[in-house]
C-alpha positions as CSV (number, residue, x, y, z in Angstrom):
1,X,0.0,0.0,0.0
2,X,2.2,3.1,-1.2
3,X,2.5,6.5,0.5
4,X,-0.8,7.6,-0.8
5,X,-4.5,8.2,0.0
6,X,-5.2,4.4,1.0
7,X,-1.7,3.7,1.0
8,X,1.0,3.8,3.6
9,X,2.4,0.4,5.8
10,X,-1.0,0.9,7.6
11,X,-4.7,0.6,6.1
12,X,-5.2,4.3,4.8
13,X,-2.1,5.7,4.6
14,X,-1.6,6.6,8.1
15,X,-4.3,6.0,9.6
16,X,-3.1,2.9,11.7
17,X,-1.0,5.3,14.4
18,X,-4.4,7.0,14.6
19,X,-6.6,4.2,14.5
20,X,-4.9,2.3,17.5
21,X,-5.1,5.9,20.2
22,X,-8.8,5.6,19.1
23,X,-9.2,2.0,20.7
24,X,-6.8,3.2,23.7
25,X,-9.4,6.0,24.4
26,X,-12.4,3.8,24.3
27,X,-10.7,1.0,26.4
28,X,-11.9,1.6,29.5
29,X,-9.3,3.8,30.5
30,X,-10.5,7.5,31.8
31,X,-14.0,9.2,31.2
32,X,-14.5,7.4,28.0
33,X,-13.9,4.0,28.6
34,X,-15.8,0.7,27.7
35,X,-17.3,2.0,24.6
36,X,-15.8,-0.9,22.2
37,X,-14.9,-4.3,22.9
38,X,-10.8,-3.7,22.1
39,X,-10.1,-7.7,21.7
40,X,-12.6,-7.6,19.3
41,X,-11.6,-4.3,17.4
42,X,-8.0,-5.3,17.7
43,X,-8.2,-8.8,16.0
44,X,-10.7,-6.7,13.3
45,X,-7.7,-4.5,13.1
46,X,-4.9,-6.9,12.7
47,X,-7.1,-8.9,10.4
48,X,-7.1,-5.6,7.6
49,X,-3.1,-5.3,8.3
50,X,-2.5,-9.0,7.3
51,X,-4.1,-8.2,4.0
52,X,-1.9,-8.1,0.7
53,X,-1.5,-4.4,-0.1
54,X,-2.9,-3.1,-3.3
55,X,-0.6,-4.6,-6.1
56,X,-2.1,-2.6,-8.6
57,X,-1.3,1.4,-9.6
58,X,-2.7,4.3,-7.6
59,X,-6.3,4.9,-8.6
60,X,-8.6,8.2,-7.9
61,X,-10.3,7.5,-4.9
62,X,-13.0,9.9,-2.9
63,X,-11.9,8.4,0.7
64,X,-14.7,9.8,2.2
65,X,-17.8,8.1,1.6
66,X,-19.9,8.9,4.7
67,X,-23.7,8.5,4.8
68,X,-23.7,12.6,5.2
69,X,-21.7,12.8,1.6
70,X,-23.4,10.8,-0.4
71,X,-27.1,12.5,-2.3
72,X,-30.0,10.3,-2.3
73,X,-33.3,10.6,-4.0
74,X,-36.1,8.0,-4.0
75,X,-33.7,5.5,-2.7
76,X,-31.1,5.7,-5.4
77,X,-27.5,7.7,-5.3
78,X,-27.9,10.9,-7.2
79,X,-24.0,12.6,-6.3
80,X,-21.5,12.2,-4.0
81,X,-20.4,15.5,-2.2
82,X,-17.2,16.6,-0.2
83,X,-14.0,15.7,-2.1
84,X,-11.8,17.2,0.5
85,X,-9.8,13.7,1.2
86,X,-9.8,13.1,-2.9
87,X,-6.7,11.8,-3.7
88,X,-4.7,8.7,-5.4
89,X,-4.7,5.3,-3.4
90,X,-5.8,2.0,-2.9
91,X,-9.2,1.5,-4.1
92,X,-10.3,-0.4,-0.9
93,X,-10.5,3.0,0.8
94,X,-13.8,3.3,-1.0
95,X,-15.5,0.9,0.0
96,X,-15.7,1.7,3.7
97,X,-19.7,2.4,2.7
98,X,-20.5,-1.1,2.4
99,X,-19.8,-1.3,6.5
100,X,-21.4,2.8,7.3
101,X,-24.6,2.1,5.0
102,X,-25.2,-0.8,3.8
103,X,-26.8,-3.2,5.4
104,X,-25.3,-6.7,5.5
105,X,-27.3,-8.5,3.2
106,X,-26.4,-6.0,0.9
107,X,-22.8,-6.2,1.0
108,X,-22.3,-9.5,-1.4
109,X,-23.8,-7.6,-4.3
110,X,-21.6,-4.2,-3.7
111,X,-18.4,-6.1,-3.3
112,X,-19.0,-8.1,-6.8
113,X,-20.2,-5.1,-8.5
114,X,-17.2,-3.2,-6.7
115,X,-15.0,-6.5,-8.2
116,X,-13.5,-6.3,-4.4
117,X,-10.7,-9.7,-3.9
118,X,-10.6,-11.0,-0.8
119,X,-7.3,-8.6,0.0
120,X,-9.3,-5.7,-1.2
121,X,-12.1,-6.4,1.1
122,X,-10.1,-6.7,4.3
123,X,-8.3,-3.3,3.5
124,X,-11.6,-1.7,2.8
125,X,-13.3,-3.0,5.9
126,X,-10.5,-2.2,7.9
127,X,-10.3,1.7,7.2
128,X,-14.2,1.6,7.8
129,X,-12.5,0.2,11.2
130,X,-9.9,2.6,11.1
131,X,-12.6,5.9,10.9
132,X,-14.4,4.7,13.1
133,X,-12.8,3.9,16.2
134,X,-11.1,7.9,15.4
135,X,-14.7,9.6,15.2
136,X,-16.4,7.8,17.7
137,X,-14.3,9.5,20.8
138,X,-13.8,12.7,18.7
139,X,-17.8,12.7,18.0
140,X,-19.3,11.5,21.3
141,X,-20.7,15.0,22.6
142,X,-20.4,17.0,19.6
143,X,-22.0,15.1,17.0
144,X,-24.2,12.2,18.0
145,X,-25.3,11.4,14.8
146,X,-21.4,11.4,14.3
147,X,-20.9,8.8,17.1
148,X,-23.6,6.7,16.1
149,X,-22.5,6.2,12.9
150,X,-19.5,4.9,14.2
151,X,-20.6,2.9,16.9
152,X,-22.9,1.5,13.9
153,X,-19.6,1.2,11.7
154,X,-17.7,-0.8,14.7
155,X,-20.6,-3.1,15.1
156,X,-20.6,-3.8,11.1
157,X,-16.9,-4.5,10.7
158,X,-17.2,-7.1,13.8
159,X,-20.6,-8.6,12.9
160,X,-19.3,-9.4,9.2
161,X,-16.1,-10.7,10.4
162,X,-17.6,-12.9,12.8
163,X,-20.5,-14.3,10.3
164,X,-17.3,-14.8,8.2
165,X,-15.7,-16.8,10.9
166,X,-12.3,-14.4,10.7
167,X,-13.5,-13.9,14.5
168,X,-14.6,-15.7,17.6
């Protein structure tokens, strides 16, 4: 995964450093604590970092699909907004909406229309993880809609891993 949107050592470019304070602040330790179920999150974690990086070429990606970005209208995507984090990367970075709206049943037809590998998948899931676990502390009394959505997010990652049998 190269140095790109999507692409550093860690599932999105960075974001593992960041990703792993997030599950130290909703440990248990301090004001916050007991909000995730770290075993859990970690092995969901360590699953996405054992996944093959990208071996294709950087490709555009949004990196930001969010519920709040993305325009609906009579139950169908009409635009995508917010291109702040647009960038070059691993494509798995874009499919973090499969885990933040749609439901699970849904997910076998995104990923073959998405053309997601089993690689791909993991990495994708695991920066769901990975936005997760860093909005839900930052989010908790500012934006509850916020938090929710990433409880909802950390609940998704763990539900399709264990229905998967990747956890316990």
């Amino acid at each position: 995964m190269g140095g790109d949107v999507g692409g550093g050592g860690d599932v999105g470019g960075g974001v593992g450093g960041d990703a792993s304070k997030g599950v130290g602040r909703l440990s248990g330790r301090g004001p916050r604590g007991g909000l995730v179920d770290v075993a859990a999150v970690t092995a969901a974690w360590e699953d996405a970092l054992a996944a093959p990086p990208w071996p294709g070429p950087p490709v555009w990606v949004h990196s930001d699909l969010m519920p709040g970005n993305l325009l609906v209208s009579a139950g169908r995507l009409t635009g995508v907004i917010d291109f702040a984090t647009a960038g070059v990367g691993d494509p798995a970075c874009d499919l973090m909406v499969a885990w933040n709206l749609l439901p699970a049943e849904a997910r076998p037809a995104f990923r073959a229309a998405a053309g997601a590998d089993d690689a791909t998948w993991a990495r994708g899931r695991g920066w769901a993880l990975a936005q997760a676990l860093i909005a839900l502390p930052y989010y908790l009394d500012s934006n509850p809609a916020m938090a929710a959505n990433a409880r909802h997010v950390i609940r998704e990652v763990l539900a399709d891993l264990i229905t998967g049998g990747r956890l316990g």
